[in-house]
N, C-alpha and C positions, 0 to 999 in steps of 0.2 A: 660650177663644181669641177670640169674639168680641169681650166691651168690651174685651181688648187692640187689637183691630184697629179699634174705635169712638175708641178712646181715642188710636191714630195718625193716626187720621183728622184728629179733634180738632186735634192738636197741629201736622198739616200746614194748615190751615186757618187755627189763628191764626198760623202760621208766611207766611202768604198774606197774610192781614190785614196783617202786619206790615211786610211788605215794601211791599203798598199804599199805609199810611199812610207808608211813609217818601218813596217817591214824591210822593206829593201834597205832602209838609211840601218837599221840595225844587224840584217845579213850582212852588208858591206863593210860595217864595223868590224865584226865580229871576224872577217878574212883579215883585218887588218892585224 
């Protein structure tokens, strides 16, 4: 049960990531 729950961690995390960089790629537009 744990690397399941390591492994959602994981996946919430670059799911965080993800959402971050899409932020930033549309901040950086938006200066542009």
């Amino acid at each position: 049960m744990k690397p399941f729950h390591i492994l959602s961690f994981v996946y919430s995390f670059a799911n965080f990531s993800y959402f971050y960089a899409f932020l930033s790629y549309c901040f950086s537009w938006c200066l542009l």
